[in-house]
N, C-alpha and C positions, 0 to 999 in steps of 0.2 A: 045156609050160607056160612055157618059158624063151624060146618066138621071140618073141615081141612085147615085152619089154622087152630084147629084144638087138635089134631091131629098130629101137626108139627111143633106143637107147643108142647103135648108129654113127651112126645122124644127128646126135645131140648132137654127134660126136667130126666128122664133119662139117662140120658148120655152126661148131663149136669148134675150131680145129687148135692154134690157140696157147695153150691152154689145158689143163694138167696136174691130174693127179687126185693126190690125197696116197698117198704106199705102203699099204698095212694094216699095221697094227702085231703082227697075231698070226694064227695060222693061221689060225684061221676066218676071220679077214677074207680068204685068199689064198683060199680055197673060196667062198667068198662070191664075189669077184670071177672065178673061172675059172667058177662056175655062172650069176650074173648079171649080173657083173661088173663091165661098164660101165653097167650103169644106174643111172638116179638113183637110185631105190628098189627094193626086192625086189620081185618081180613083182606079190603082193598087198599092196602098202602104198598102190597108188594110192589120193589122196584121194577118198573117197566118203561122200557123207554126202546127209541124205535131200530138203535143199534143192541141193545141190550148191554150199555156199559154204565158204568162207575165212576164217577169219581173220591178216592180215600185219605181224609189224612186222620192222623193219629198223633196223637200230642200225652206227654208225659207228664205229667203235674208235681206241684210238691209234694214230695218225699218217695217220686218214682223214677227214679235216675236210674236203679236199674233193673228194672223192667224192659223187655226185648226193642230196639228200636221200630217204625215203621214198616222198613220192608221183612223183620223175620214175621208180624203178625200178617202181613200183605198176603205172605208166601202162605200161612198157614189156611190164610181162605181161600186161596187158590186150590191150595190140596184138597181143600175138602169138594170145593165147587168140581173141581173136575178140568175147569178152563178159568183162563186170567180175565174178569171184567172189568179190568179196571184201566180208566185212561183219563188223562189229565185235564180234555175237555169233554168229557163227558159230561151229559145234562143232569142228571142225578147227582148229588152228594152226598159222603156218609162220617161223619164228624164225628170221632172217637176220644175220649181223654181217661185218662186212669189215674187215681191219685190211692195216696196212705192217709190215713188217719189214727186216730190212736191206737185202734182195736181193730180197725175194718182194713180192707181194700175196696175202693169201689169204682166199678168202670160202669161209662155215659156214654151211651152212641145218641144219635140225632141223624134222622134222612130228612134231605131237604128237597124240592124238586127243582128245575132248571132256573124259576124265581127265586130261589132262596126259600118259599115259603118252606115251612115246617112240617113233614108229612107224618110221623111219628120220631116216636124217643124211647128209651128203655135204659134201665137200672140197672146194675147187679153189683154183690155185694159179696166177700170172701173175707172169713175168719180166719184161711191159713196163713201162715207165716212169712211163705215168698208170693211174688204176684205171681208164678207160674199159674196155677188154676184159674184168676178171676182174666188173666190174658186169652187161657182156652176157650172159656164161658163166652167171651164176648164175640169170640174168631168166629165160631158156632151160630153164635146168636147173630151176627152182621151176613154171616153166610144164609143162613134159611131165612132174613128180610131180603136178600137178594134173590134166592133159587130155591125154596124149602125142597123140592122134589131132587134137583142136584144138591143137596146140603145132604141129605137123607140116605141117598144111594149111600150100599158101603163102598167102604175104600178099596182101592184093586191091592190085591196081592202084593206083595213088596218084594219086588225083585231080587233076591240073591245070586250076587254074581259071586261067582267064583274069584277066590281072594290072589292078587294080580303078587306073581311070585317074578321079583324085581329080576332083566337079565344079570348074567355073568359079567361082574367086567371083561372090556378087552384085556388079553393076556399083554401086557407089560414087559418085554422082554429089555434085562439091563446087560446094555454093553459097557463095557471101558473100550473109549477109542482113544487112544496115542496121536496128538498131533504131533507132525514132523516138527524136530526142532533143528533150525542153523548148525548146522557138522560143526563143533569146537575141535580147532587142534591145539592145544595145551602147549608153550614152550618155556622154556628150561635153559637157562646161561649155568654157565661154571666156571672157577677159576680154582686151579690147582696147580702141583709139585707132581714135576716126574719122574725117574727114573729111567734108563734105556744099558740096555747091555746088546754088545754086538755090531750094532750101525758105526758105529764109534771105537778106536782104539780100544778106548778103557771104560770102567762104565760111567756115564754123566748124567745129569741131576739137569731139570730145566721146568720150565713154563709151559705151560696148558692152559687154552683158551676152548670151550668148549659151548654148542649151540643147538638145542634139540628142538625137534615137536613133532608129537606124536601126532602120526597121520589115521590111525586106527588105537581101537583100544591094546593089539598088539601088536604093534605095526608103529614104528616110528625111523625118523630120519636124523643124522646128526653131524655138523659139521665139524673141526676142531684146529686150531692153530697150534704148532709147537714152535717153541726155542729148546735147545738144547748148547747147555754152556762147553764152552771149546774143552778136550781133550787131548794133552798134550802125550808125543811119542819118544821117550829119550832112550838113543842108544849110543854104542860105540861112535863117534864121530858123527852122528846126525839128530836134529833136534826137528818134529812137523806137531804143528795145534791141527787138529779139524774139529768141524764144526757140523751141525746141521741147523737149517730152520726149512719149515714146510707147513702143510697143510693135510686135512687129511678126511673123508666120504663115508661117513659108515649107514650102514641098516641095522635097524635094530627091531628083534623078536623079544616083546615082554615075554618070557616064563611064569613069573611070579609074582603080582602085586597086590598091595594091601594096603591098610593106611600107616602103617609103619616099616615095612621092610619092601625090595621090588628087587629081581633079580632077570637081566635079561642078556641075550647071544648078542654081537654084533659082527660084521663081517665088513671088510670096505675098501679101500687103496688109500695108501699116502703118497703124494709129492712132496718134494723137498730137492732143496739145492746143499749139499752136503761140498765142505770146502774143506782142502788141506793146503797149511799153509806152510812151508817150509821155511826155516829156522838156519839150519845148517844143512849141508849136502843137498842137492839138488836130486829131482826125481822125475823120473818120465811123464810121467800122469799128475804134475801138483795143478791147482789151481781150482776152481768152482765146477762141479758137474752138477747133472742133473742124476736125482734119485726116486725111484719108483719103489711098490713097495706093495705087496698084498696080505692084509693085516685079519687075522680073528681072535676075536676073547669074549672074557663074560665080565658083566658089570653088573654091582650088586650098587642099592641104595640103601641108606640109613636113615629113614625120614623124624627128621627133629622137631619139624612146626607144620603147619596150615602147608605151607610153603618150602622152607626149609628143609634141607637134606644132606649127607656127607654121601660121597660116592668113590668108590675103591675100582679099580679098573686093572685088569690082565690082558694084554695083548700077543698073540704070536706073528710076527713079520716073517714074510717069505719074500728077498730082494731080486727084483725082476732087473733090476741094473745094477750087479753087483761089483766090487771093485776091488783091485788086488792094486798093491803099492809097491814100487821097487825103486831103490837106488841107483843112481846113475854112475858111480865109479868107476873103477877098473874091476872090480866084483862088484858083478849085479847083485842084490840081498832084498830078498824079499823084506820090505819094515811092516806093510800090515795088510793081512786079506780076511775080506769081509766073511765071515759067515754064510751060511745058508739060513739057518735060523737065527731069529733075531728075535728078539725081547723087551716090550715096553711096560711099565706098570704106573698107575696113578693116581695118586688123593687130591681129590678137589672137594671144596664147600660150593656149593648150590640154589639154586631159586628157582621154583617153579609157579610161574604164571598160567594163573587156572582163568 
């Protein structure tokens, strides 16, 4: 009745070498141990019970903080067993503690049966340095009081899986999207000095009123007010002032701009009420007409600030209602006829609201 737990008692001692068992402290312990001596348990203490389970706990003692907790020593008897017996109402119990001492480690199991009573106990005792070994010793040792024949069996093969080669991220494709922003059109007041040659007797000097905004980046619209101060006609026996005031439509093609210089076409028609006022001698035609007018030139900018700018302006006028002037006397005498070409130019200071 003593071979098979002397059996599974040299394998412990085996598989354990570094590993010592406590002396007996009294006779019967030395009969004990010369009859079954190195085994876990006496021959009939193996646990058996009618589900074949467990109950485990496992407690750390002083100066064993850290020592693996409960369930990594749980798991290592389950490895060895082969299957889990352990449940929390299980009639069996197996009461584990491990402490340090000054030189030693020493771990204490106890199996009790569904009374409590005491079915066996066992000692072991390690000289190394970490409690890893006297934690292995006892996994071994609580496993063949549970199963010596699954304690015994070797362990299966250790899977090697093939080492898991992480995917590819997905490919991340970076756009720049352009949200739509609100169409700005930028407008632009002026005020300037003119000059005109042609429209007029003689050449005259006057006032500009000027109003833009740009409808595209080259592409803009602009409106403009002129005065033009009277020009006076003095001849042999007759004295006539004319005048003009109008308005006037242009388009405008940017060519050129930058943050300091901008040079662009424009094209457009003026209206204006162009008036001659007789002084002395009467004339066929005096009094206020209307004047029409199809205008092209180039305008260049001078940009001074953020905002600010000086702008030079050329225009050539082609008069769609052109007018000839004559004396009423006893000789008709031609006093003044308009041009076909006509000539306006002009400096203004500027503001541009961005």
């Amino acid at each position: 009745m003593f071979v098979r737990p002397l059996v599974y008692s040299l394998a412990a001692l085996v598989v354990l070498p570094n590993i010592g068992y406590a002396q007996p402290s009294s006779a019967t312990a030395v009969a004990d141990s010369a009859a079954g001596a190195i085994a876990i348990l006496p021959a009939n203490s193996q646990i058996e019970s009618t589900d074949g389970r467990a109950h485990f706990s496992w407690v750390r003692g002083v100066g064993a903080d850290r020592c693996p907790p409960q369930s990594t020593v749980q798991e290592r008897i389950v490895q060895r067993l082969g299957h889990d017996p352990f449940a929390s109402d299980a009639p069996q119990q197996i009461e584990a503690i491990v402490t340090r001492e000054p030189l030693v480690w020493r771990a204490v199991f106890f199996v009790r049966d569904e009374h409590g009573v005491l079915q066996g106990t066992r000692e072991l005792v390690s000289e190394a340095r970490e409690c890893g070994p006297v934690v292995s010793a006892i996994s071994l040792a609580i496993a063949l009081a549970i199963d010596p024949e699954a304690a015994l069996r070797p362990s299966p093969p250790e899977v090697v899986r093939p080492p898991v080669v992480p995917a590819a991220p997905p490919r991340v494709e970076m756009r720049t999207v352009y949200l739509a922003q609100p169409a700005r059109m930028p407008v632009a007041l002026e005020l300037g000095s003119m000059i005109q040659l042609g429209t007029l007797s003689s050449p005259s000097a006057g006032v500009i009123f000027r109003a833009s905004m740009q409808l595209h980046p080259r592409i803009g619209l602009a409106v403009s007010s002129l005065w033009l101060s009277n020009s006076r006609l003095d001849g042999e026996g007759f004295s006539v002032d004319f005048g003009l005031m109008g308005g006037a439509l242009h388009g405008v093609v940017n060519l050129v701009h930058n943050s300091r210089f901008a040079l662009a076409a424009e094209a457009g028609v003026l209206l204006g009420a162009l008036d001659a006022s007789v002084l002395r001698v009467a004339m066929t035609d005096s009094g206020t007409r209307g004047f029409v007018a199809v205008s092209a030139g180039i305008r260049t900018e001078l940009h001074l600030t953020a905002g600010l700018f000086l702008s030079l302006a050329a225009q050539g006028l082609v008069p769609i209602t052109r007018y000839q002037f004559v004396s009423t006397g006893q000789r008709r005498e031609v006093l003044f006829d308009q041009p076909w070409l006509q000539l306006n130019a002009s400096l203004s200071l500027g503001w541009r609201f961005r």
